[in-house]
C-alpha positions in Angstrom: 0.1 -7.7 -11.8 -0.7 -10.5 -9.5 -0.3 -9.9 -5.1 2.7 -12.2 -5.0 4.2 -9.5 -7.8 2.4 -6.8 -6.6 4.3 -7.5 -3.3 7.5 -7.8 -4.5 7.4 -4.3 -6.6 5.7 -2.0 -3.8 8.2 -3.1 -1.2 10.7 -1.1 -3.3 8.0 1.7 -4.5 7.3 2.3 -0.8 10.6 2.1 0.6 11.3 4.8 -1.9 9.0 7.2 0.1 10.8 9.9 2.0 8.7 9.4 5.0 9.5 5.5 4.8 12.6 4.6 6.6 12.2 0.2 6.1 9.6 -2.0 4.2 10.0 -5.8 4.8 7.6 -8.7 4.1 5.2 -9.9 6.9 4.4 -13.2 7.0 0.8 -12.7 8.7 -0.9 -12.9 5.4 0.0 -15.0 1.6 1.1 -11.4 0.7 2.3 -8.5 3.5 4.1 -6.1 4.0 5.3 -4.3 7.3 6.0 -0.4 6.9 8.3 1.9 9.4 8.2 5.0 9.3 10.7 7.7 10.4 8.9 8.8 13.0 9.0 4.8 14.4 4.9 4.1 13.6 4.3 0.8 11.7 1.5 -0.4 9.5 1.3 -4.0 8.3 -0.6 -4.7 5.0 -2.4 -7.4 3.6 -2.6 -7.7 0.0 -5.1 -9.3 -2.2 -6.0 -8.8 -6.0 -8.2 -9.7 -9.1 -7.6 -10.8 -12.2 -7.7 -8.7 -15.2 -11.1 -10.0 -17.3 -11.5 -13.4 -18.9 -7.9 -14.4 -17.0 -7.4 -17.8 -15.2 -5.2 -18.4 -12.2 -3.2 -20.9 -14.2 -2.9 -18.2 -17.0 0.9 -16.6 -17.0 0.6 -12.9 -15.0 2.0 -11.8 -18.2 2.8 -7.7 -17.5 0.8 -5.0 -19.9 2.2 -1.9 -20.0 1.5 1.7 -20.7 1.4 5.1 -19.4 2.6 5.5 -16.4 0.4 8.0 -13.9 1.2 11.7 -13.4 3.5 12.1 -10.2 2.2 13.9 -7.6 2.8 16.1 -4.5 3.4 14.0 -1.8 0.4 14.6 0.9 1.3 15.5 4.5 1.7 11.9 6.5 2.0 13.6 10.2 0.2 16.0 12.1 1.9 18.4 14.4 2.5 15.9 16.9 4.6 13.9 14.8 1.4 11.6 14.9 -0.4 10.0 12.1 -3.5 8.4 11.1 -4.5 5.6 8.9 -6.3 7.6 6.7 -3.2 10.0 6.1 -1.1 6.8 5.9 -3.4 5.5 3.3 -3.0 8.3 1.3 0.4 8.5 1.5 1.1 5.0 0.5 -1.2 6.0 -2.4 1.1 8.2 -3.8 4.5 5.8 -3.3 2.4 4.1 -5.8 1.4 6.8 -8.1 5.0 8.3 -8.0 6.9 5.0 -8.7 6.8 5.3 -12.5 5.6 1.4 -12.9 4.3 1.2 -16.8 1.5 -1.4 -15.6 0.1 0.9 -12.9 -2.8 2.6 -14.4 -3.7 4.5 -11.5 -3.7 4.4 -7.2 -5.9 5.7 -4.7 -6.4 5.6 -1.4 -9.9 4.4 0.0 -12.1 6.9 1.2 -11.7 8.5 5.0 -15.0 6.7 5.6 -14.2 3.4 4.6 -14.5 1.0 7.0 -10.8 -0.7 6.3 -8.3 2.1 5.4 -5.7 1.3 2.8 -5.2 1.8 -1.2 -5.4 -0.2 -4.1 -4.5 0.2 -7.4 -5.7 -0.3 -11.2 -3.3 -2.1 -13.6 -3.4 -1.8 -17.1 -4.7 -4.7 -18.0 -8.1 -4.3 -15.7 -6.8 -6.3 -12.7 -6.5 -4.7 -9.1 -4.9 -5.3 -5.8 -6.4 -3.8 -2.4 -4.0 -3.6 0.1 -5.9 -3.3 3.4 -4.2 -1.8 6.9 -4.6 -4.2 8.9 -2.9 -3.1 12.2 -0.9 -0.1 13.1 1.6 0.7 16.1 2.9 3.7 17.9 6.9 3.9 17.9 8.1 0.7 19.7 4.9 -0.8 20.1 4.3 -4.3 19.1 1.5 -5.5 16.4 -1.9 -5.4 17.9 -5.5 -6.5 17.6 -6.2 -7.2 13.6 -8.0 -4.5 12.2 -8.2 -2.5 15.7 -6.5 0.1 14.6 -5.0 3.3 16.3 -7.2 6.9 15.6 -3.5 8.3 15.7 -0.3 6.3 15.9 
């Protein structure tokens, strides 16, 4: 599954979160996404991908399917503030992905707490990835900030 189709599938699979209140395209990268929350916090998301092996860019993106990862427990997405993070964000995005039932999705995860972008990525069947990167974050009615200067909480 290629960004531009990657795109179009997880603005569904993570409006489908019950933390998610509206997913819409952003136009600050080939392939975003911006993400409300219900508590009024926004990510945007730039999303980028490889190929599966031996595949051309002119090739088709022609979907492979097969078993589709075990659901999960969603994680916890705010702390007791009603604040978040981007590592909890990550995670939680993570699992929208896991828990969509997509056949070409061979697995999700979220990047590591130390990484030095937060975000998730996933594993298609058919070898190819997409990374999706955080790439700025806002509080409730806050406007988009400094690329990849994002909020400890938000």
């Amino acid at each position: 599954m290629r960004p531009d189709r990657f795109r179009e599938f997880a603005e569904s699979a993570l409006a489908a979160a019950p933390e998610v209140a509206e997913v819409h395209r952003w136009d600050g990268r080939p392939f975003g996404l911006a993400v409300t929350f219900t508590s009024g916090s926004r990510v945007w998301i730039g999303i980028t991908g490889v190929l599966n092996p031996g595949a051309k860019h002119r090739d088709a993106d022609v979907p492979v399917t097969g078993e589709v990862p075990t659901p999960v427990p969603w994680p916890t997405l705010y702390d007791d503030q009603q604040a978040t993070t981007p590592e909890l964000v990550s995670h939680y995005l993570a699992v929208a992905i896991v828990n969509s039932g997509n056949h070409e999705i061979r697995e999700a995860h979220a990047y590591g707490d130390a990484s030095r972008h937060p975000g998730f990525g996933a594993i298609f069947h058919n070898e190819g990835r997409t990374y999706c990167l955080i790439t700025h974050t806002a509080r409730a009615g806050q406007n988009l900030g400094t690329e990849y200067r994002l909020q400890s909480r938000f």
